[in-house]
N, C-alpha and C positions, 0 to 999 in steps of 0.2 A: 156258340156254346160248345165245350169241349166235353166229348164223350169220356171218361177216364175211368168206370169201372168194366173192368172185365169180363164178360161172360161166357162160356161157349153152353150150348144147348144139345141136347139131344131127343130128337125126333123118330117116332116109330113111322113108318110104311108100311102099305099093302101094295106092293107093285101088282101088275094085269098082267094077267098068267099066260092071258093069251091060249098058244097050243099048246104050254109047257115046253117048249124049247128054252134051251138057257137061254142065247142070245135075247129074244122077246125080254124074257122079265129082266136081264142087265139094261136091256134100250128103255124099258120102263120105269124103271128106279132112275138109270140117267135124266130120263125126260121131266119127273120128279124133283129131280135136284134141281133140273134150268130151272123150272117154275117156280119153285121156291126160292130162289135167286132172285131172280126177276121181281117175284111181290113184297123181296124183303127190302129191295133197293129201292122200291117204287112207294111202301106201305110202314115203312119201319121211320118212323118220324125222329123219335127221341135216342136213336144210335145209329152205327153203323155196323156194317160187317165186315171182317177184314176183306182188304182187296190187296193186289189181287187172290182171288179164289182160283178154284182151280176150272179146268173145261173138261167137258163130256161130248161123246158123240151122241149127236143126238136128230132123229128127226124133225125139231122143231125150227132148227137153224134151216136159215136162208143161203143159200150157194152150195159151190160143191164139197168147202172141207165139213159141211155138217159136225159143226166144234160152235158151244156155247160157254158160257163163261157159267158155274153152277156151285152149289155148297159142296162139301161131301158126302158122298155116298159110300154107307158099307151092307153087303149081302148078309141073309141071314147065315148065323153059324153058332151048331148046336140051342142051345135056347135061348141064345139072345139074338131077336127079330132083326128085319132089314131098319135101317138105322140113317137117317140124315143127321151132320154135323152142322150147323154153325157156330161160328168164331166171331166175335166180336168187341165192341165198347159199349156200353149205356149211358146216359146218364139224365136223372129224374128230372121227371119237368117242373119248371118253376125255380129250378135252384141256376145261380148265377155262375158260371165257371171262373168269374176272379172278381175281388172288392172291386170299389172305385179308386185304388190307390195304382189296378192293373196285378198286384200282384195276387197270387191261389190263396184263398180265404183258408185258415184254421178249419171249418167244417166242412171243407171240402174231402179231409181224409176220413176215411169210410172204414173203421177196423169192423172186422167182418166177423169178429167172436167178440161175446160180454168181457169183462173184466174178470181177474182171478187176483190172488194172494196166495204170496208164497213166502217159506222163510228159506233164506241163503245165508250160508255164514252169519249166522245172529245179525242179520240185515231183512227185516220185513217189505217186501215190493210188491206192488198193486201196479196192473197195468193188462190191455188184453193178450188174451191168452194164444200163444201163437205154436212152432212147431211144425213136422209136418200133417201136414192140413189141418191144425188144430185140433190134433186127436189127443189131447190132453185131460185125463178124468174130469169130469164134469164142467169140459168146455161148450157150451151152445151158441149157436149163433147170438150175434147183437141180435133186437130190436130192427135196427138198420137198417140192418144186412136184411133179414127179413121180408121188410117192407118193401125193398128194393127188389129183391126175388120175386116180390108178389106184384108187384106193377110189370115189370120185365116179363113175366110169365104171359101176365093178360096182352103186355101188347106185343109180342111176339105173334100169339094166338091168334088175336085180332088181323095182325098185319098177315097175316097165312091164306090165303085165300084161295089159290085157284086148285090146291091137292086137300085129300083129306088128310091130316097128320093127328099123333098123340104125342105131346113132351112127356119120355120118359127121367129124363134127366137135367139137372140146368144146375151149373156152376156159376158162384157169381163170388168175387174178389177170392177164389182159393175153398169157398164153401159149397158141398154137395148139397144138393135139394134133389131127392128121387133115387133111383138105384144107387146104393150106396152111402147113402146120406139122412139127413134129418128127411121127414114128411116135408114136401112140398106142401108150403104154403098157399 
């Protein structure tokens, strides 16, 4: 099954303050990121996450370069919280990644806004509504797109297991869900 829509995500943290030393809460946020690595390679069934990802020092590694393989990590800065990235593909269960002919089925493309109407040069055109990010007067998500953000969401969530996180954000085929964007679903 090929993964082919897009998504990267963003995640809140609370790293462990420890004594409040910086160092402590950066190894803590790192250590965060392995973890969350690790449950998503291990727990994330219906996508992937790009690899390779990046590495953290961390003391969770084994030997002496204490270097894991981990998402991203960003510290907090001004009001917007300490912040895990993943990067990714999805794609929904059930659905066949190509006919029985071997070639990519027609529904497999996934426009990720409704349809609009416009008039150009006395020529009327229907088709969805694109640009950058589809910030076009009363462009919405598909349907879709939607539904796809909202399974994506839950199983992210699901697959998360060993930190506590919040999805503040989650991008799928070009559309915000969350800071910046429509209501997450």
């Amino acid at each position: 099954m090929a993964n082919t829509i897009p998504f990267t995500a963003y995640f809140k943290i609370v790293p462990n303050r420890g004594n409040g030393k910086r160092f402590e809460i950066q190894y803590s946020r790192e250590n965060m990121a392995g973890l969350v690595h690790n449950d998503l390679l291990t727990n994330f069934i219906n996508g992937n996450i790009a690899q390779p990802g990046g590495t953290v020092t961390s003391s969770l590694a084994e030997g002496p370069a204490n270097v894991i393989s981990a998402v991203a990590v960003k510290p907090q800065f001004g009001d917007s919280p300490d912040t895990l990235t993943v990067v990714g593909f999805y794609n929904q269960p059930g659905e066949d990644s190509a006919d029985e002919t071997g070639e990519d089925s027609a529904d497999e493309n996934h426009p990720p806004y409704g349809e609009i109407t416009i008039i150009s040069h006395g020529a009327v055109l229907t088709g969805p509504g694109t640009g950058p990010v589809g910030r076009v007067m009363g462009v919405t998500p598909s349907a879709n797109n939607t539904n796809i953000a909202a399974a994506l969401r839950a199983e992210l969530l699901a697959a998360i297991t060993s930190v506590s996180v919040e999805l503040i954000k989650l991008e799928v085929a070009g559309q915000a869900y969350g800071w910046g964007g429509v209501h997450l679903p």
